[in-house]
Backbone as CSV, one residue per row, in Angstrom:
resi,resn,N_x,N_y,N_z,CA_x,CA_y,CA_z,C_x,C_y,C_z
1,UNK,24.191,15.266,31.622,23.570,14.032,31.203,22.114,14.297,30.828
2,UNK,21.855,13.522,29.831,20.261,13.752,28.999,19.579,12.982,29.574
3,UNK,18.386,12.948,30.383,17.490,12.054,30.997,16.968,11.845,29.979
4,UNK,16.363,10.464,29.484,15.479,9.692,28.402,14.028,9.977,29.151
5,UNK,13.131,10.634,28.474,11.612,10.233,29.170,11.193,8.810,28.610
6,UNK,10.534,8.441,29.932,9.803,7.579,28.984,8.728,7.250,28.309
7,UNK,8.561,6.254,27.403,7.361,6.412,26.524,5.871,5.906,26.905
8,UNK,4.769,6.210,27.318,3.544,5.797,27.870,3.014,4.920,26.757
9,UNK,2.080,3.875,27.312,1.051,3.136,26.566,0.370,3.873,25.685
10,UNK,0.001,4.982,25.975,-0.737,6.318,25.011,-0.127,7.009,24.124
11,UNK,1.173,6.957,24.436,2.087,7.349,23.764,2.465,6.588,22.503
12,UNK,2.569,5.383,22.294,3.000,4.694,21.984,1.629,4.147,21.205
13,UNK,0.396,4.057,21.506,-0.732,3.588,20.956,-0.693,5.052,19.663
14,UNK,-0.672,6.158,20.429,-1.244,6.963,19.234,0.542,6.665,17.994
15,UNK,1.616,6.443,18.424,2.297,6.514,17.350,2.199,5.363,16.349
16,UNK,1.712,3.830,16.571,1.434,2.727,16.278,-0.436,3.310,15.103
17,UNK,-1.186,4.564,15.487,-1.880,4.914,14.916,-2.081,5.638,13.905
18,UNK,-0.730,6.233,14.137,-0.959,7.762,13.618,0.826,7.413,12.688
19,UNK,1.474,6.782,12.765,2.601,6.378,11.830,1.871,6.066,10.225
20,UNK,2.679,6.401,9.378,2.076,6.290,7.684,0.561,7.489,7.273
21,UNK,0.133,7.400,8.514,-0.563,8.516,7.985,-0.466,9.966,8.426
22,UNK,0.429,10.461,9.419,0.491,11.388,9.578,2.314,11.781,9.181
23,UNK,2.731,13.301,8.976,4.341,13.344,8.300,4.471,13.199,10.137
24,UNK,5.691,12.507,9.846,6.739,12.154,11.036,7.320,13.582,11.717
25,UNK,6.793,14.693,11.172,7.440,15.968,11.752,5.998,16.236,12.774
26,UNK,4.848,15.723,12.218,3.417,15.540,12.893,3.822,15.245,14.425
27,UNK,3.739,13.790,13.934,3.921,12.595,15.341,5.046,13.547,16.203
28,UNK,5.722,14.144,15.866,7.280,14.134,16.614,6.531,15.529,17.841
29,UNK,6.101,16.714,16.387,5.661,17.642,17.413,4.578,17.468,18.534
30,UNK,3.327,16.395,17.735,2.239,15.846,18.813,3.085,15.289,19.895
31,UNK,3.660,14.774,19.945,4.597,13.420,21.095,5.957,14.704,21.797
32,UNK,6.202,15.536,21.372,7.394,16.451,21.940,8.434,15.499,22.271
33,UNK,8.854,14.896,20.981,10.038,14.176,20.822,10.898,14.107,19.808
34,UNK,12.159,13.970,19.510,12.671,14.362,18.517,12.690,12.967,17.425
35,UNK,12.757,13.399,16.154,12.811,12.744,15.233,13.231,10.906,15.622
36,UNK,14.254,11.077,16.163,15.382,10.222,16.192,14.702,9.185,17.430
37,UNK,14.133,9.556,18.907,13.560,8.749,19.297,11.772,8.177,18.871
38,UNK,11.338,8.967,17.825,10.217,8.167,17.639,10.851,7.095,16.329
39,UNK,11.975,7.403,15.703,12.477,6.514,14.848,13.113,4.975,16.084
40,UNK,13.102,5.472,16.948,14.257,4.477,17.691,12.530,3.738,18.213
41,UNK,11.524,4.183,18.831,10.526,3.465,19.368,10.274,2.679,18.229
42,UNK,10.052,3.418,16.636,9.263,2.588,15.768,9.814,1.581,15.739
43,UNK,11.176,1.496,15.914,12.554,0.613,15.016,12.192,-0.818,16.768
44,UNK,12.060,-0.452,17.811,11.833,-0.696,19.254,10.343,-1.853,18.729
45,UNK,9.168,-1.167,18.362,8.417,-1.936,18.302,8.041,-2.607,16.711
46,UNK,9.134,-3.010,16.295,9.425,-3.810,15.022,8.888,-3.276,14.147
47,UNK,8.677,-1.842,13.568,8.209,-1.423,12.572,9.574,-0.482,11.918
48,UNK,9.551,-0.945,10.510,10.798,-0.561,10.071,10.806,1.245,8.903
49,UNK,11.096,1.524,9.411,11.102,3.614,9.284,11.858,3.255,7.498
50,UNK,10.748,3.995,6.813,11.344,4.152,5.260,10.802,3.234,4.561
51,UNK,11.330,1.528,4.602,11.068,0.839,4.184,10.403,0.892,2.434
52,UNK,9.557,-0.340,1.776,9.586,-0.181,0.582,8.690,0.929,0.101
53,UNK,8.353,1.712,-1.735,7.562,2.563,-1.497,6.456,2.556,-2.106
54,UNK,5.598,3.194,-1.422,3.849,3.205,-2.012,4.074,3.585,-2.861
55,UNK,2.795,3.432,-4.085,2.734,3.488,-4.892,2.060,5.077,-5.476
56,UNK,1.504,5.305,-4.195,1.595,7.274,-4.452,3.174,8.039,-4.725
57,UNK,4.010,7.316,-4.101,5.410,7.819,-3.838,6.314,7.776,-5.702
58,UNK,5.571,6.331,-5.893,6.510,6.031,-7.020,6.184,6.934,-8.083
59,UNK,4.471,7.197,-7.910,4.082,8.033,-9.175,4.422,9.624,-9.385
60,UNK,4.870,10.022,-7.960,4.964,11.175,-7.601,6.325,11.476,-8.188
61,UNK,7.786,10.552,-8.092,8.154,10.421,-8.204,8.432,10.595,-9.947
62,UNK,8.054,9.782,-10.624,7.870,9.833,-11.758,7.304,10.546,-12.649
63,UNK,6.406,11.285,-12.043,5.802,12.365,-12.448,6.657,13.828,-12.363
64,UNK,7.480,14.279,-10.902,8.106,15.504,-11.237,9.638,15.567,-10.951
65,UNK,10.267,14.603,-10.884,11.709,14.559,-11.574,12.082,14.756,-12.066
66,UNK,12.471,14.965,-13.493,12.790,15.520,-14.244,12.466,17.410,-13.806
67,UNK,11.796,18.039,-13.146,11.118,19.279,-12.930,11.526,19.700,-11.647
68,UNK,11.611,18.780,-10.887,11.894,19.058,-9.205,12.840,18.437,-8.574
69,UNK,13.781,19.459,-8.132,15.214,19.164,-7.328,14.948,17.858,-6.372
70,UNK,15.750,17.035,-6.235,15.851,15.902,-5.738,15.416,16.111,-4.285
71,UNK,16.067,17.474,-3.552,16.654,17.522,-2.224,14.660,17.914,-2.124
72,UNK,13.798,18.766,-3.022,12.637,18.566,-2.549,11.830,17.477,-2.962
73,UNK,11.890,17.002,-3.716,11.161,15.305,-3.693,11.094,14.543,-2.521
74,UNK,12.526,14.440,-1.662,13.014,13.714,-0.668,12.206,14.844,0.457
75,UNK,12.187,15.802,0.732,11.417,16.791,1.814,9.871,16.207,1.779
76,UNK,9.437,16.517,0.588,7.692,15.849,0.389,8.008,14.825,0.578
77,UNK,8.217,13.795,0.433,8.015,12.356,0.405,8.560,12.010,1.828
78,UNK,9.543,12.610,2.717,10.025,12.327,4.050,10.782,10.953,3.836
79,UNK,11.924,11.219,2.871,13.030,10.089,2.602,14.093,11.015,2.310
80,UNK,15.161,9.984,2.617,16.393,10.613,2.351,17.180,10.475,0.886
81,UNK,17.565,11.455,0.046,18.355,12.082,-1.104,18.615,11.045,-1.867
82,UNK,19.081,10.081,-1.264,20.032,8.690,-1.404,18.727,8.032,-1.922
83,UNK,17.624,7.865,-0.960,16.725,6.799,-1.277,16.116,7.092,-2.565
84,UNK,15.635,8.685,-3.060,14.935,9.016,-4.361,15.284,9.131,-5.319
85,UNK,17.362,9.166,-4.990,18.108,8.751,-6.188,17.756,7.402,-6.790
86,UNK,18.121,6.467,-5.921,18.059,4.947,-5.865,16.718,4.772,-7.012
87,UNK,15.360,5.253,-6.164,14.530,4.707,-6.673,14.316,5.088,-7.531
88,UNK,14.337,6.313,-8.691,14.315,6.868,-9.702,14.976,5.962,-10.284
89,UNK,16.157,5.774,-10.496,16.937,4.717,-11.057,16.538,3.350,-11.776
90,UNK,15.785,2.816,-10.244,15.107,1.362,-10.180,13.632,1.872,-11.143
91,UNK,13.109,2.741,-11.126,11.869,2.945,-11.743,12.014,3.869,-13.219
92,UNK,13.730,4.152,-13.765,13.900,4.130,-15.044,13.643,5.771,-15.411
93,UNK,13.614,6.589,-13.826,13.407,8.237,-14.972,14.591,8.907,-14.500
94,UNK,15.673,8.737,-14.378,16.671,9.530,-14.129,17.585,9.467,-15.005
């Protein structure tokens, strides 16, 4: 059986700080937690993981698509395959 640690006020302040601006592979190694429970805290304290995209994302996007494999667009940007298909689509360069 997997004991859950649990998450401290400090813990939890720096991820509420440091979410959007730092990559989520950041937070995970600062916090020594895996992907999946700082997704489950964010999702815990009503902040929704992915969600719609900045407008650095879209340009980035639009800019090397056509040039750069999907599977690394989605690595830089820290979204999944599915989502940069989608949005390419919705934003007309695929």
């Amino acid at each position: 059986m997997v004991l859950k640690k649990k998450w401290s006020k400090t813990e939890e302040k720096f991820l509420l700080e440091m979410y959007g601006k730092t990559s989520m592979a950041d937070i995970c190694t600062y916090l020594d937690r895996s992907e999946n429970s700082v997704k489950n805290k964010l999702f815990v304290l009503g902040i929704t993981v992915g969600g719609d995209f900045e407008q650095y994302e879209d340009d980035f996007i639009k800019e090397v698509y056509d040039v750069m494999p999907v599977r690394i667009i989605s690595a830089k940007l820290e979204r999944s395959v599915h989502a940069i298909r989608a949005r390419a689509f919705e934003l007309g360069v695929n």
